[in-house]
N, C-alpha and C positions, 0 to 999 in steps of 0.2 A: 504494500500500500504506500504511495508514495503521495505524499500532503504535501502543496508548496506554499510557498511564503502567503500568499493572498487568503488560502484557505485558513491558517493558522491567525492572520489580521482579521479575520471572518468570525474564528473563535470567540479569541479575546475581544474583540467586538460586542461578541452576545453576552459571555461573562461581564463583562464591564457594567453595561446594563443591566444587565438582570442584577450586580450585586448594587447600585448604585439604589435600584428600587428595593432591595432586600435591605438593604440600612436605614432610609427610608421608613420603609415602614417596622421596623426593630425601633424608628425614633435614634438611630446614632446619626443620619445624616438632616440638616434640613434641606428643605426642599428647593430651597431659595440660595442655599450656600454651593461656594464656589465649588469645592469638591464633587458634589451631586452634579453642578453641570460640567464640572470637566470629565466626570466620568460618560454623563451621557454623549459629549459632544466627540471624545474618544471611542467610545463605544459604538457611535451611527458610522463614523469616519473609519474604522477595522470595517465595518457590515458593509460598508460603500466600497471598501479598495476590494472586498471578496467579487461583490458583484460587478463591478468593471473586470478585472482580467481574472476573474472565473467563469462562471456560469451566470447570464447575466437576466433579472428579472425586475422589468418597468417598476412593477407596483410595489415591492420593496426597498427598487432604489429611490421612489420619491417617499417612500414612508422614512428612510432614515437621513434622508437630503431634511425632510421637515423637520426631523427629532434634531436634529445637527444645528437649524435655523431656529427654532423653539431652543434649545441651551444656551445658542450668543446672543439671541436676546437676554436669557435670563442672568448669563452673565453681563452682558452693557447695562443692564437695568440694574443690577444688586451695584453695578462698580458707580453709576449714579448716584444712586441712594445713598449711600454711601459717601460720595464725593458731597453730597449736599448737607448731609449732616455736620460734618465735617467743617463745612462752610457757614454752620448754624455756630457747631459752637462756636467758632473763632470769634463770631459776630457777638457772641454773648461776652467771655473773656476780656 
């Protein structure tokens, strides 16, 4: 059985995700936090390199193109929220 690199990015892919949702809901990750979407935006990006130079299928690659665009929002939003608070306290100080 010979597995190549893309199929193994394909893996870890789906582990990423799935563990990203298993902490999650275990309550060790939030939802909102960086790790959570760097694991998803990780995780859709392995599932995308499989299905470009693997076996290649529409409707999964725009389900994890979305999931990938759904985590850099959620990361540009948290790194906002963030940035503005930041900007609150100063402002208080």
């Amino acid at each position: 059985m010979n597995i190549l690199w893309h199929d193994w990015a394909g893996y870890l892919g789906v582990v990423l995700v799935l563990l990203a949702f298993l902490l999650l809901q275990a309550r060790k990750l939030h939802g909102n936090g960086l790790v959570y979407q760097l694991m998803n935006v990780l995780g859709a990006l392995g599932v995308m390199l499989s299905l470009l130079f693997g076996s290649f299928n529409a409707s999964a690659f725009v389900m994890q193109l979305a999931w990938m665009v759904i985590g850099i929002y959620g990361i540009a939003n948290s790194a906002r929220v963030r940035r503005e608070l930041r900007d609150v306290e100063r402002r208080i100080t």
